[in-house]
C-alpha positions in Angstrom: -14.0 -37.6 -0.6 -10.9 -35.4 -1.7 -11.2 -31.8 -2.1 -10.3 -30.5 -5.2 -9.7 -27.0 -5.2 -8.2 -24.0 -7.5 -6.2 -20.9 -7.0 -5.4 -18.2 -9.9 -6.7 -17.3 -13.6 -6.8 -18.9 -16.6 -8.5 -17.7 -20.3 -7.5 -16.2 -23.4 -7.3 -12.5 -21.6 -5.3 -13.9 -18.6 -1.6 -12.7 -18.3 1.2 -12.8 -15.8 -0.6 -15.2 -14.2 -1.3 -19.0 -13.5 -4.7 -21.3 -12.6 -3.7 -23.9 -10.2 -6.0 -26.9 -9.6 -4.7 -29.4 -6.5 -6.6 -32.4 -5.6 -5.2 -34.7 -2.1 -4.8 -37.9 -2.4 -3.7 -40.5 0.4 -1.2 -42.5 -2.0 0.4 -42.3 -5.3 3.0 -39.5 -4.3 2.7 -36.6 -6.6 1.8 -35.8 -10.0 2.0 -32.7 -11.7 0.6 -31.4 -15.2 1.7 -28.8 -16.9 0.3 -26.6 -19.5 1.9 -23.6 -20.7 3.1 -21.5 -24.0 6.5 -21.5 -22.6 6.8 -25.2 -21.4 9.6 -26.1 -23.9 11.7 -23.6 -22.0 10.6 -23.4 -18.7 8.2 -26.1 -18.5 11.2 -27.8 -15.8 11.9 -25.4 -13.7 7.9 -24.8 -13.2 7.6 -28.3 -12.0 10.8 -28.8 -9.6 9.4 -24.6 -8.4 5.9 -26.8 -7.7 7.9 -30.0 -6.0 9.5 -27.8 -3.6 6.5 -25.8 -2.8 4.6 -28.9 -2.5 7.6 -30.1 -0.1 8.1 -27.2 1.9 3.6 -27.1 2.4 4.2 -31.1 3.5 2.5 -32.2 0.8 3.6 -35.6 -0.8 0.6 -37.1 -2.0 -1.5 -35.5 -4.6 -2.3 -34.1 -8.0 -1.5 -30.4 -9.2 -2.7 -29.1 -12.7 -0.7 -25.8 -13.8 -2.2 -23.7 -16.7 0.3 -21.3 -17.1 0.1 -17.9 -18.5 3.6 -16.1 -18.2 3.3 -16.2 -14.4 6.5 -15.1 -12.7 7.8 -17.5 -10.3 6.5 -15.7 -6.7 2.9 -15.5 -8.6 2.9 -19.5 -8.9 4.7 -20.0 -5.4 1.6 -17.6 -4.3 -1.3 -19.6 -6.3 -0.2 -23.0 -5.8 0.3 -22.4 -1.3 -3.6 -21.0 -2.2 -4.9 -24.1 -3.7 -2.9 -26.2 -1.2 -4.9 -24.2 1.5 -7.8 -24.0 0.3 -7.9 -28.0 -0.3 -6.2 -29.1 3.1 -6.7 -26.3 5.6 -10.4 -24.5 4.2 -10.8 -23.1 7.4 -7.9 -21.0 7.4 -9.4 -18.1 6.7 -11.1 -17.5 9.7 -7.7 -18.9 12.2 -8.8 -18.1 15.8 -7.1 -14.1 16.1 -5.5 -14.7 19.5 -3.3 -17.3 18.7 0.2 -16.2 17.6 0.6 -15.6 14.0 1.4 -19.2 12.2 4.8 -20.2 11.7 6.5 -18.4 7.9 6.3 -21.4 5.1 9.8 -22.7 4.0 9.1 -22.2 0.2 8.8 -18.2 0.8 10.7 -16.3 -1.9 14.1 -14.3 -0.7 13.6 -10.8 -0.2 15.4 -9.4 -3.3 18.1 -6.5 -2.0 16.0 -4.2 -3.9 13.0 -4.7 -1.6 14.6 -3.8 1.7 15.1 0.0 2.0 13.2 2.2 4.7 11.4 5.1 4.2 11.3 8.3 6.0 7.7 9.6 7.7 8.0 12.8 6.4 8.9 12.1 2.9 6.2 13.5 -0.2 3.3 11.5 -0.9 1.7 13.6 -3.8 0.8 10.4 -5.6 -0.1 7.0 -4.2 -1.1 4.3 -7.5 -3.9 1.7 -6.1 -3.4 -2.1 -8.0 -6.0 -4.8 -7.2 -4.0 -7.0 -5.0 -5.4 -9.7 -7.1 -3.9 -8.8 -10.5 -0.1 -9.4 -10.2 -0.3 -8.3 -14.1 0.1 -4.7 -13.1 2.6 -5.5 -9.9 5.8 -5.7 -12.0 6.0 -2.3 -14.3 4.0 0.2 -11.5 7.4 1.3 -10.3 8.4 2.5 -13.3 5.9 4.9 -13.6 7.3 6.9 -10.6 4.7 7.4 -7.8 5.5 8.8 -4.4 3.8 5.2 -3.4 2.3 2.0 -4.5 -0.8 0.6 -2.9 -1.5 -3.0 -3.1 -4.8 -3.4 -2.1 -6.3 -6.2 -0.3 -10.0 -4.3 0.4 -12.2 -3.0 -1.8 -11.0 -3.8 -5.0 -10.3 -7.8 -4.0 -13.4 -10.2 -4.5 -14.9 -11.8 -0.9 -14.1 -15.0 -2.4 -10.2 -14.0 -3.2 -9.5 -12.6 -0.4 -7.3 -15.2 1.0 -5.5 -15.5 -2.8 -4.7 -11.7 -2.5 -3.0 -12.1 0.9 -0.5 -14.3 -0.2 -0.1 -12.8 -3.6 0.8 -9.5 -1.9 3.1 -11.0 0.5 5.2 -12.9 -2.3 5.2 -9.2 -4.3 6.4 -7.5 -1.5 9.7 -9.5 -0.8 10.3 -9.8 -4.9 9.0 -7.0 -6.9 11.0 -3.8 -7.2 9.1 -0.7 -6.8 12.1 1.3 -7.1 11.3 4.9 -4.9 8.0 4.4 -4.1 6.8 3.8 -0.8 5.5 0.1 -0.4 1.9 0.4 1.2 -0.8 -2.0 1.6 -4.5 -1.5 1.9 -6.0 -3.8 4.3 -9.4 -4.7 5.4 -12.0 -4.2 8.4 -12.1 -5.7 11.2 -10.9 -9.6 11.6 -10.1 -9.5 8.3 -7.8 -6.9 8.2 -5.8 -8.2 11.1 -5.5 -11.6 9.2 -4.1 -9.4 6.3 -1.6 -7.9 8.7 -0.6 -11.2 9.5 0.1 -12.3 5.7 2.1 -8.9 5.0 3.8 -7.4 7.8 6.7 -9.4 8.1 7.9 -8.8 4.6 8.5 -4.9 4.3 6.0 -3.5 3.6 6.5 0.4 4.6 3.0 2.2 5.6 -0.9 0.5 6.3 -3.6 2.1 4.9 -6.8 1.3 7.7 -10.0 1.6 5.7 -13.4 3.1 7.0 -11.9 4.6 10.3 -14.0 5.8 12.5 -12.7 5.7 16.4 -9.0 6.2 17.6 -9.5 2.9 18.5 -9.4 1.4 15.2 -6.0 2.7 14.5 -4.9 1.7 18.0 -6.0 -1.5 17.9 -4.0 -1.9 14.3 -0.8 -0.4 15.8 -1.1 -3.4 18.7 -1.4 -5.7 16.3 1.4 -5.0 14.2 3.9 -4.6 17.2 2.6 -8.0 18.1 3.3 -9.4 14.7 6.9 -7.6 14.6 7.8 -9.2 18.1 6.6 -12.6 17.4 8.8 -13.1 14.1 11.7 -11.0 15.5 11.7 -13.9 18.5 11.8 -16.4 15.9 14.4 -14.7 13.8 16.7 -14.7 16.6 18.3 -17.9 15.5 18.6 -17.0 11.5 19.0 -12.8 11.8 21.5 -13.4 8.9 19.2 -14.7 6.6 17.3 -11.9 4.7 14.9 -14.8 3.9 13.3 -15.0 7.3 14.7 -10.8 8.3 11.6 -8.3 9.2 13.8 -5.4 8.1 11.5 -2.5 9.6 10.8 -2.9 13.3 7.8 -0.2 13.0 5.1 0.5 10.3 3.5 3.8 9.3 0.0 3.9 9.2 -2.5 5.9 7.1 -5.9 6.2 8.3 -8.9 6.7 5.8 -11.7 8.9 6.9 -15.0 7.9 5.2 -17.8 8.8 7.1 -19.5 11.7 9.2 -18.4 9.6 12.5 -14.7 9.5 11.1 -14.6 13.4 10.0 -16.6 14.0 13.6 -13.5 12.4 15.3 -10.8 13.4 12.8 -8.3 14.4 15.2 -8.5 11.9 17.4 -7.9 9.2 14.3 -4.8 11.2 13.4 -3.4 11.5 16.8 -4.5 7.8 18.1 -0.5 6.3 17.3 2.7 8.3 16.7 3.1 5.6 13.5 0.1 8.0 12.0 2.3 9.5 8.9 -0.7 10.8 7.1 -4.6 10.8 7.0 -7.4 10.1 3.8 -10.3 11.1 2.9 -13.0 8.7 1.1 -15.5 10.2 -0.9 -17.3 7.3 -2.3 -18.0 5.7 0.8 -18.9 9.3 2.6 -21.3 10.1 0.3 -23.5 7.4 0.6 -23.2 7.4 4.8 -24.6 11.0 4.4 -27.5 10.2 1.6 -26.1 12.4 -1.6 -24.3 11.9 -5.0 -20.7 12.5 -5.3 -20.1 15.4 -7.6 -17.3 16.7 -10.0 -18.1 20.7 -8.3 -17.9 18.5 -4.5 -19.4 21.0 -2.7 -21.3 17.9 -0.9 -17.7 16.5 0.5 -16.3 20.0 1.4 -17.2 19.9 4.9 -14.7 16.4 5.4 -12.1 17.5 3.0 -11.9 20.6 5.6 -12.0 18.1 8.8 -9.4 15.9 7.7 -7.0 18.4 6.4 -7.1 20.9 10.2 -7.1 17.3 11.7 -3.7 16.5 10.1 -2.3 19.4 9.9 -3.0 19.7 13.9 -1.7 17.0 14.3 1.4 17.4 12.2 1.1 14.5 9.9 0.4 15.2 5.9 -3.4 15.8 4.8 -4.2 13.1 1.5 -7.1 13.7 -1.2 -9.6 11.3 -2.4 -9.1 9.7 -5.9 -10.1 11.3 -9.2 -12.0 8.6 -10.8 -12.6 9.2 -14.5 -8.9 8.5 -15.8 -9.6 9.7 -19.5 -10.0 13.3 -18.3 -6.6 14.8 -17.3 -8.4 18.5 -17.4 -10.5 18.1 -14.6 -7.7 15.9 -12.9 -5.7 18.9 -12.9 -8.2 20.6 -11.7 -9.3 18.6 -9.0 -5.7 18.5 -7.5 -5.1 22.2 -7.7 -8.1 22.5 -6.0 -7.4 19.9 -3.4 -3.9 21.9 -2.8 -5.7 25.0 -2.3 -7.6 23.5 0.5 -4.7 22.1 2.0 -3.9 18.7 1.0 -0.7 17.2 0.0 -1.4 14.2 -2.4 -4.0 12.9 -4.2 -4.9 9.2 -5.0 -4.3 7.6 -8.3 -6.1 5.0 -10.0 -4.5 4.8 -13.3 -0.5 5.2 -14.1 -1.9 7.8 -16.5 -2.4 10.2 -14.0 0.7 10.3 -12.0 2.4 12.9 -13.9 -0.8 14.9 -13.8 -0.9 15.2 -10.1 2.8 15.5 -9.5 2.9 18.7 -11.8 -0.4 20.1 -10.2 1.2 19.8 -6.6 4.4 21.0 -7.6 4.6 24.7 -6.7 5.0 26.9 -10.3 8.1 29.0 -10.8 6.7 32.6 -8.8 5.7 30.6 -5.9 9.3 28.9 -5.9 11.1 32.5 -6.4 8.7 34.2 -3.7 9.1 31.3 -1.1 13.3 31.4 -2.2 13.5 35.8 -1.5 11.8 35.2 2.0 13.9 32.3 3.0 17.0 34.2 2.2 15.6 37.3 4.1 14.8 35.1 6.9 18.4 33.8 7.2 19.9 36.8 6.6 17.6 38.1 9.9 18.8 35.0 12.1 22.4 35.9 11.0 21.7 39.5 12.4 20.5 38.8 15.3 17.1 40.4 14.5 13.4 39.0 15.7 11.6 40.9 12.5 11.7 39.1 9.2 11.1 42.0 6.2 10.9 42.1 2.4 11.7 45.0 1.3 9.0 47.4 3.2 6.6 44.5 4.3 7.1 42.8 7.5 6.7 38.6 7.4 5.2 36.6 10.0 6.3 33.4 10.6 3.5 31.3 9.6 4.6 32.6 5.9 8.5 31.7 6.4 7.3 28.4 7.5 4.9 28.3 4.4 7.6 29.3 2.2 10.4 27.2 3.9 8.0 24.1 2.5 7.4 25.5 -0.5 11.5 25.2 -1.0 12.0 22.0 0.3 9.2 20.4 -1.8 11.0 22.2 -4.8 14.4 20.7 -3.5 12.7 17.4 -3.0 11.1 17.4 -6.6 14.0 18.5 -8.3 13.0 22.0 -9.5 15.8 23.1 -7.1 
């Protein structure tokens, strides 16, 4: 008996997206149904877009139902390859782990130029904006809204049942949607899961890997293998087509950004952070921490001090950037601000964002305020003007400076550079 199967959204609240149903057949080539606002205009284009996805998955027998609701075209490409899958292949999921990743589909979007710039391990990551990889309705604008980085997240914020859906929606954002500066991260899950996630996104730029719930070096370890695997795989198979940006990995290495959520992981903080040299940065999870150790999370957080302390030694040990927890009650910008200048003053370098709102929030609260930057500006120059004498002491008028303060106030100038303040 055929499978008939779905993929996508549909309903009167439903936008940017599509509901795809697909059922097989053995005979009758295909037939496709439309149903969409925008039909008279576009209504052509989505069906030859669904003939050569249909084509390019080797379909050539079957019925396809589109109920579209202003889905861009990498968002149907995305839903339909789900419903295809989840008819034909419903197994998929759970592909045996060893076997080399399976071969790139034909229908794949181009990467569009936009999509394929690097970014540098040391760069500022004061803000990082989380979308549900499962909502492509907030994929297109986030960029504009200027975070340090954008985190599509395949884990906690994805359904069990869409996790599969996400993977591929994620993938198709990644080569088409321009996020302008921000650095292009993904949130992937535990375990088998996770490494299938890898799989879906890792040859299509994405820039840094957020590992959830890390608790052992050999979690991040065991995520760096994998991606190296995944990198040398496709970049054998690209060997033939390196021209082609449509088939091009255009990073050969990821950065990866551990999340510490648990006593175990703030135990073994500085192992996490050193376990790869890809480590750019280490997280902190509250929500998850607090219920390992029994106790409500609190606005005061005098329950997660202890492993907001861990992971920031453990990073800065390590040399890699120390990042906060998210803030999450996004209607109250006081206690934000608040809550970042407080997570500064312990050390930390960003702070998580969960609503567009509050990127401006936590850039200014990070950004060092106009004595800081004058201070940090009189010791630098009194500093170079030592090195140009030839002296070892460092002094400001009568007080002597150590280094640890030129090094704090060198920072304190290149993040004003950075920002624009300088």
């Amino acid at each position: 008996m055929p499978i008939l199967s779905s993929a996508g959204r549909k309903g009167p609240d439903v936008r940017s997206d599509c509901f795809i149903q697909f059922e097989p057949r053995q005979t009758g080539g295909i037939e496709i149904a439309i149903t969409s606002k925008v039909a008279s205009m576009y209504g052509e284009a989505l069906r030859r877009q669904a003939l050569q996805v249909l084509t390019d998955l080797a379909v050539s027998d079957g019925r396809l139902e589109i109920d579209d609701a202003g889905a861009l075209p990498w968002t149907v490409a995305a839903r339909i390859e789900c419903a295809v899958i989840r008819a034909l292949y419903p197994a998929a999921s759970t592909a045996e782990l060893n076997a080399p990743p399976p071969k790139r589909p034909a229908h794949l979007p181009p990467f569009k130029p936009y999509c394929l710039y690097g970014i540098t391990r040391d760069r500022m990551r004061r803000s990082r904006l989380y979308l549900p990889g499962n909502e492509p309705k907030f994929f297109v604008n986030a960029g504009l809204h200027n975070p340090d980085g954008i985190i599509l997240d395949l884990e906690d914020s994805v359904a069990p049942t869409e996790k599969d859906a996400a993977r591929l929606l994620v993938r198709n954002t990644l080569r088409q949607v321009n996020f302008y500066s921000a650095e292009r991260m993904v949130r992937i899950n535990q375990g088998a899961l996770g490494m299938l996630d890898l799989e879906a996104v890792v040859p299509h730029n994405v820039h840094t890997i957020l590992i959830p719930k890390v608790e052992t070096a050999a979690q991040v370890i065991a995520v760096d293998e994998y991606i190296q695997r995944i990198i040398n795989t496709n970049a054998d198979a690209d060997a033939d087509v390196e021209k082609n940006s449509k088939f091009q990995i255009p990073n050969s290495k990821l950065f990866l950004m551990p999340i510490v959520e648990s006593a175990l992981g703030g135990i073994n903080a500085y192992q996490i952070a050193t376990a790869s040299p890809n480590v750019v940065a280490l997280a902190v999870g509250l929500e998850d921490y607090t219920a390992d150790i029994g106790v409500q999370r609190t606005l005061e957080g005098k329950e997660s001090f202890w492993l907001r302390s861990q992971v920031v030694n453990a990073a800065r040990a390590a040399g890699i950037q120390p990042i906060d927890t998210v803030f999450s009650d996004v209607n109250d910008m006081e206690s934000l601000r608040m809550s970042v200048l407080e997570a500064k003053a312990l050390g930390f370098d960003g702070k998580g964002c969960i609503h567009p709102r509050q990127i401006a929030v936590v850039h200014q609260a990070f950004t060092s305020d106009k004595n800081e930057i004058e201070k940090a500006l009189r010791i630098v120059q009194a500093f170079e003007e030592a090195q140009a004498k030839g002296l070892g002491v460092v002094a400001l008028g009568s007080k002597m400076i150590d280094p640890p303060v030129v090094k704090r106030a060198l920072r304190v100038v290149n993040e004003a550079k950075a920002t624009g303040v300088l």
